[in-house]
C-alpha positions as CSV (number, residue, x, y, z in Angstrom):
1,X,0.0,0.0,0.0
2,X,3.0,1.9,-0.6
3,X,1.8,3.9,-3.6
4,X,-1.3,4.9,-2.1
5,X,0.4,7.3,-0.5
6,X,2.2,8.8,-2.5
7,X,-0.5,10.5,-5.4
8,X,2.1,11.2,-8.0
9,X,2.0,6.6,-8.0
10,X,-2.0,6.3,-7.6
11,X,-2.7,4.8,-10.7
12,X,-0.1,2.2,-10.4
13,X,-1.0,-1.3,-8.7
14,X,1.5,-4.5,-8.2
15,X,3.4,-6.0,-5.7
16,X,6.4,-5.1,-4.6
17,X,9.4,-6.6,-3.0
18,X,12.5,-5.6,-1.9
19,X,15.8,-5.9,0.0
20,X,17.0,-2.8,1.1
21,X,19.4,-0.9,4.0
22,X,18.9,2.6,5.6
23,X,21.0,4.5,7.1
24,X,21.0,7.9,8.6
25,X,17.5,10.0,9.0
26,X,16.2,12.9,7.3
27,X,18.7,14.7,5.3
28,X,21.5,12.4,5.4
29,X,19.0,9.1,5.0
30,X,21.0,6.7,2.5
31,X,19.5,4.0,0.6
32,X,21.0,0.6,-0.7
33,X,19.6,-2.2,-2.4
34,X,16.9,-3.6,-4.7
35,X,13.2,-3.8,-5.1
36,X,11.4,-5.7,-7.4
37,X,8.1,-4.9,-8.6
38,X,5.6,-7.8,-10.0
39,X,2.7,-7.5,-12.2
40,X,2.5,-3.8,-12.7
41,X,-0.7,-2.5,-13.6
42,X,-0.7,1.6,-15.1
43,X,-4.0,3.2,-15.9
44,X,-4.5,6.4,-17.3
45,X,-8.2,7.8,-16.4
46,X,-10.3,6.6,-18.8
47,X,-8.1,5.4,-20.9
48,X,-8.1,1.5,-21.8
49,X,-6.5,-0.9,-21.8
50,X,-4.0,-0.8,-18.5
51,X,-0.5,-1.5,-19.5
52,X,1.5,-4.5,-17.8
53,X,4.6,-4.9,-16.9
54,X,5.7,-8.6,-15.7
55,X,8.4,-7.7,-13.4
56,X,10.8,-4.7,-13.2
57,X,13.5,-3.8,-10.5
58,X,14.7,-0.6,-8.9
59,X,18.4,-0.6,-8.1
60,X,19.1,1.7,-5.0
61,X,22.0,3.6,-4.3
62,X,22.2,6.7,-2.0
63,X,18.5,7.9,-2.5
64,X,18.1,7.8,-5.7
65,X,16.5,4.4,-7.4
66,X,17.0,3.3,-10.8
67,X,14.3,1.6,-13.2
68,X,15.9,-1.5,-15.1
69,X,13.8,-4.2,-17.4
70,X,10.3,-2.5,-17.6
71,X,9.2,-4.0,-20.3
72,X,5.9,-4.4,-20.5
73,X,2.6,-4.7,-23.0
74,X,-1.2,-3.6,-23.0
75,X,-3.8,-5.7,-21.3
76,X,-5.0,-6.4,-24.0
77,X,-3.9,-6.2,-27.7
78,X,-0.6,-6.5,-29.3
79,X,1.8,-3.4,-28.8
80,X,5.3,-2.9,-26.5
81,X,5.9,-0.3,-23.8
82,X,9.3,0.2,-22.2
83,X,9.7,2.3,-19.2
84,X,13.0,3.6,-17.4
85,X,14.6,6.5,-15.6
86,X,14.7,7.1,-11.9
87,X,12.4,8.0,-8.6
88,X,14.9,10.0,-6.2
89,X,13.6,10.2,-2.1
90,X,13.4,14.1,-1.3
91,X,11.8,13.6,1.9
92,X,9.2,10.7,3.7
93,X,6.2,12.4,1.5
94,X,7.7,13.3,-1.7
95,X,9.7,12.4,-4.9
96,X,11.4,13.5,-7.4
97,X,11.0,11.4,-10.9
98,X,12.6,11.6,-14.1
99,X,10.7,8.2,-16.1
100,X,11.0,8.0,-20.2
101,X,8.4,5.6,-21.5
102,X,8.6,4.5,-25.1
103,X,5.6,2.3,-26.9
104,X,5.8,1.1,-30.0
105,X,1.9,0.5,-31.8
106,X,0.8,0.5,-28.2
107,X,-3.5,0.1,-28.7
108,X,-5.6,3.3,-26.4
109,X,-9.5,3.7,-26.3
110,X,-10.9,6.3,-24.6
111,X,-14.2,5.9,-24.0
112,X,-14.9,4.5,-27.0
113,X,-15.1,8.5,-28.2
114,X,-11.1,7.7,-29.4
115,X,-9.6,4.4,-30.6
116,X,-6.3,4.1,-31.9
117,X,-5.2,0.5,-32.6
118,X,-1.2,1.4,-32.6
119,X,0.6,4.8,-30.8
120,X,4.0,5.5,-31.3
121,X,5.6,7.4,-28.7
122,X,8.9,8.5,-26.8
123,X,7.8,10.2,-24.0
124,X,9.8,12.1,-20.6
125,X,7.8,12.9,-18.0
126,X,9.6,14.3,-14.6
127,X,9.0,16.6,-11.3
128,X,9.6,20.0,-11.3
129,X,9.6,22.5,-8.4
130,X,6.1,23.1,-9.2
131,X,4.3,20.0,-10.0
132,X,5.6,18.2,-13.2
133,X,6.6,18.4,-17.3
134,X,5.6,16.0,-19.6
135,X,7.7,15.9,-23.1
136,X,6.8,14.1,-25.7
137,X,8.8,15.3,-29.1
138,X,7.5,11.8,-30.7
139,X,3.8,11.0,-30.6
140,X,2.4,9.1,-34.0
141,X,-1.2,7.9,-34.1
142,X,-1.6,5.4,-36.8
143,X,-5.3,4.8,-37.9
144,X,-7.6,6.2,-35.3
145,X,-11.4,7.0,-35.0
146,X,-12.7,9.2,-33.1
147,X,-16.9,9.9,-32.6
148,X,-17.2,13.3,-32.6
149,X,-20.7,14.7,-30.9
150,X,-23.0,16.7,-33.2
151,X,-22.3,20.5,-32.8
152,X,-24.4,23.8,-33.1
153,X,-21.5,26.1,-33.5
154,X,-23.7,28.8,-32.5
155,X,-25.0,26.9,-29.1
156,X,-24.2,28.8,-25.5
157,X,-20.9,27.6,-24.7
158,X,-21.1,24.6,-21.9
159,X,-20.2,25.5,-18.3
160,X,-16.8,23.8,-17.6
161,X,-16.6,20.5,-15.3
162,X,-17.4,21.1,-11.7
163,X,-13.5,21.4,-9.7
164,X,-14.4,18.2,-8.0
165,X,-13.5,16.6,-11.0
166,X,-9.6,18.1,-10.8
167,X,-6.8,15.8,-10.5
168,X,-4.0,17.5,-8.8
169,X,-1.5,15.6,-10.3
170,X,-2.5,16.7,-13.7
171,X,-3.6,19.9,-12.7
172,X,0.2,20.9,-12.3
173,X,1.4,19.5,-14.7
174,X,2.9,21.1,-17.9
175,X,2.8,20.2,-21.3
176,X,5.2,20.3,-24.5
177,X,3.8,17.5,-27.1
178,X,4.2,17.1,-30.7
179,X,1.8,14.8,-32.2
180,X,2.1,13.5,-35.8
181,X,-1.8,12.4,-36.7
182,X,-2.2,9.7,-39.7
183,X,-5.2,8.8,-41.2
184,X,-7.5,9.7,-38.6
185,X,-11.3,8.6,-39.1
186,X,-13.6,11.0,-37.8
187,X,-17.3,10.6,-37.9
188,X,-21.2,10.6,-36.7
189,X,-24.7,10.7,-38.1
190,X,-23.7,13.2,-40.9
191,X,-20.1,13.2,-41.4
192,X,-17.5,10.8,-42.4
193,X,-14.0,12.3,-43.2
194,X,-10.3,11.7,-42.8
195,X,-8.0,13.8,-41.3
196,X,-4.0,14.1,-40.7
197,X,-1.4,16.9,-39.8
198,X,1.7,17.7,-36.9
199,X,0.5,19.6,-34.4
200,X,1.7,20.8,-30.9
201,X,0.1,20.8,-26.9
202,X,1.9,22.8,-24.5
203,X,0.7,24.4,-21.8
204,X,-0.7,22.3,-18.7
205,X,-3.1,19.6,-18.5
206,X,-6.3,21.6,-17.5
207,X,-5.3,24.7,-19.8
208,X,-3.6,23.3,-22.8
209,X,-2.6,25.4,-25.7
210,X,-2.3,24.1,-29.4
211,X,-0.3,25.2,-32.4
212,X,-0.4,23.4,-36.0
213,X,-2.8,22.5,-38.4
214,X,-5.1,19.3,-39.5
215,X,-5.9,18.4,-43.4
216,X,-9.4,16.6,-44.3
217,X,-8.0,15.1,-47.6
218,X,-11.5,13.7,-48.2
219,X,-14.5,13.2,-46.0
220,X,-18.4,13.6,-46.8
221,X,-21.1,15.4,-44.8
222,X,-25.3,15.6,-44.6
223,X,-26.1,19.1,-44.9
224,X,-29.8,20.0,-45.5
225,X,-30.5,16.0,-46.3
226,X,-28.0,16.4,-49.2
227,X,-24.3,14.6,-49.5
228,X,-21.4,16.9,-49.9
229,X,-17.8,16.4,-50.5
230,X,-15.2,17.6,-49.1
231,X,-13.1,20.1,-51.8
232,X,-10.4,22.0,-49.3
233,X,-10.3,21.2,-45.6
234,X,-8.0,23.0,-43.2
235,X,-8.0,23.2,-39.7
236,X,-5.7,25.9,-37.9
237,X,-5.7,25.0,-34.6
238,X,-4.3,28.7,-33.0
239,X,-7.2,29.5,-31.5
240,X,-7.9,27.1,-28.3
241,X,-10.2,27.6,-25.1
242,X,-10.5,24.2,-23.6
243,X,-10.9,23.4,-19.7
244,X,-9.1,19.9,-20.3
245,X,-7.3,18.0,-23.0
246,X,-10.2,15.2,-22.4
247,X,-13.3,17.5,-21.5
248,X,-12.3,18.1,-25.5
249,X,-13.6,14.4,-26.2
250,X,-17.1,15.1,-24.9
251,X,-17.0,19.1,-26.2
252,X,-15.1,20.0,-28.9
253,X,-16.7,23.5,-29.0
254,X,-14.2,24.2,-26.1
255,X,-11.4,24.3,-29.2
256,X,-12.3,27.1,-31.2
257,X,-9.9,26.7,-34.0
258,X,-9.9,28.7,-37.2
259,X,-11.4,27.1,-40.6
260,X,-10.9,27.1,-44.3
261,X,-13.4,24.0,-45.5
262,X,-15.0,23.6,-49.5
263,X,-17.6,21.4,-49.9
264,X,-19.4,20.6,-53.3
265,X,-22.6,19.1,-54.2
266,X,-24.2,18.1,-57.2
267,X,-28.1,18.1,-57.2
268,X,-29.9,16.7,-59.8
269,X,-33.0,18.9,-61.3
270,X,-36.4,17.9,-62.3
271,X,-39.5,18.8,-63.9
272,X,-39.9,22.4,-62.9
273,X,-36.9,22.9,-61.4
274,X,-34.9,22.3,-64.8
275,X,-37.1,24.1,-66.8
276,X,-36.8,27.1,-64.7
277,X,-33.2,27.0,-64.6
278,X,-32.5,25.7,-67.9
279,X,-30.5,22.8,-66.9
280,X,-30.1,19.1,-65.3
281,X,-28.0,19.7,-62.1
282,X,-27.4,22.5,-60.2
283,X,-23.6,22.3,-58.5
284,X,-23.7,23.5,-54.7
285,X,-20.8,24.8,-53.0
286,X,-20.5,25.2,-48.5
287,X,-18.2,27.9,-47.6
288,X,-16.8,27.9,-43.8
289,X,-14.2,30.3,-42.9
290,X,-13.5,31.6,-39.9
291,X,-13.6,31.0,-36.0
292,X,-15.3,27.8,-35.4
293,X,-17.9,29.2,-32.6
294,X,-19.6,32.0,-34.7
295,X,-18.4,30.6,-38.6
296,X,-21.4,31.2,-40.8
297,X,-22.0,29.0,-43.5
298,X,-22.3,30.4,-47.2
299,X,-23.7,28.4,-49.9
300,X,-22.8,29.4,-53.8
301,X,-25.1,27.3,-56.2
302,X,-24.7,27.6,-60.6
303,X,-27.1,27.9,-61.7
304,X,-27.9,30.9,-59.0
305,X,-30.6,30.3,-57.0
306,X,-32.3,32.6,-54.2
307,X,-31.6,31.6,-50.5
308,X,-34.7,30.1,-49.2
309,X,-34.9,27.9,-53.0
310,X,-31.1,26.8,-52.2
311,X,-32.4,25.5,-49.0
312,X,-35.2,24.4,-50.3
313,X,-33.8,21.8,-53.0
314,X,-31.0,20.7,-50.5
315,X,-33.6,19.9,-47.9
316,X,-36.1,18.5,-50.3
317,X,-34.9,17.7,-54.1
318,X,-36.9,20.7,-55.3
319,X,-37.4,24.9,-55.5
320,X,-40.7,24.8,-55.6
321,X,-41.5,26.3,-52.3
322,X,-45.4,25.7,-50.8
């Protein structure tokens, strides 16, 4: 019950053994020895599956501790984690930590809102006078999809999470992450669409900043019961608000990043409608630029058709308004 006391070590259960010597008290308290740690269980919040590690061993030596043979693998699914650096005694009640983990197509679901079957990463996480930095300059997700809620861009923004739900750990915590996205998935009941890009978190956990961009190479949407495809999609992410990196998972209003999307559709015309307009389809194009919270759409048809027609024959196959 060692790590229960210690929060920085909450979220890590196994058993422990070790064969240590102590000398001294307080400041000049030496440590020699080894312990071994046994079925090593790490969970991340919501995020599944735990990762295992069969046995590892802490060398000791003054009060510092050394990590040797982490190796370790998720719960379940295929994927490899190694994990190694140091936990240094300050006093009784705290540590200092400098720990590298490295995965290689390591599987994460959150929720079921994000599921990447294989991560990359090379990660450095360790205490600082304040709390704690986490650097990752290598973070590849391979493959993911992510369910993103239905939006009204124009909705009251949502009050942020009560401060119960605050981890302290996290909450002083800073950031610096570069993540390289690859072939993400990204849908719901009217959107299907792809997206990739490098991208940057810094910041701390509960008031992350981001810098980069994202690409929608292709992707379809439901606008108006009508199917358009995506022509240009670019997603500057400069402009971020968010209470949490995963209260973004449930609210992706909180990120209110700049947009430069082109969709096209092609309607086909009938019986009054083409004899109006003096031809077969009409070719629809969906202009978003701007701030996401506030973008207003603008929709360009040819042949040029008044507003409430547009909507009209997107919404139901005709102009012919009642």
């Amino acid at each position: 019950q060692l790590l229960d006391q210690l929060p920085q070590f909450e979220r890590f259960d196994g058993t422990l053994s070790m064969d240590l010597a102590v000398d001294g008290f307080a400041e000049n308290l030496q440590i020699s020895g080894w312990a071994e740690v046994e079925d090593l269980e790490l969970r991340l919040l919501d995020v599944k599956p735990s990762y295992f590690f069969p046995t590892g061993r802490l060398d000791f030596s003054g009060r510092r501790g050394e990590l040797r043979d982490f190796v370790g693998h998720p719960l379940k699914g295929e994927g490899r984690a190694e994990l190694s650096g140091y936990v240094e005694l300050g006093t009784l009640d705290s540590l200092s930590y400098d720990l590298r983990l490295q995965t290689e197509n390591l599987p994460l679901n959150y929720d079921d809102l994000f599921v990447a079957p294989g991560i990359d990463l090379d990660a450095n996480l360790h205490s600082t006078p304040t709390g704690s930095l986490l650097r990752c300059p290598v973070l590849r997700i391979y493959k993911a999809q992510a369910e993103v809620p239905l939006i009204d861009p124009n909705a009251p923004p949502v009050p942020p999470p009560p401060a119960t739900v605050s981890d302290p750990f996290f909450e002083n915590m800073q950031l610096d992450i570069a993540f390289d996205l690859r072939d993400l998935l990204v849908e719901n009941e009217v959107l299907r669409l792809r997206m990739e890009g490098f991208s940057r978190i810094y910041g701390t956990f509960y008031k992350p900043r981001f810098q980069g961009s994202l690409e929608i190479p292709e992707g379809k949407v439901f606008v108006l019961n009508s199917e358009f495809t995506f022509e240009k999609g670019r997603i500057s992410l400069d402009r971020p608000v968010p209470w949490s990196i995963f209260d973004l998972a449930y609210d992706p209003r909180l990120l209110n990043p700049d947009l430069d999307i082109e969709l096209s559709a092609t309607i086909h015309l009938s019986g009054e409608d083409a004899a109006d307009l003096g031809a077969e389809d009409c070719q629809v194009t969906l202009k978003l630029q701007g701030p996401t919270i506030g973008v207003v759409p603008v929709f360009i048809s040819e042949p040029s058709i008044p507003e409430l027609q547009l909507y009209s024959l997107l919404a139901f196959g005709t102009t012919q308004m009642p």
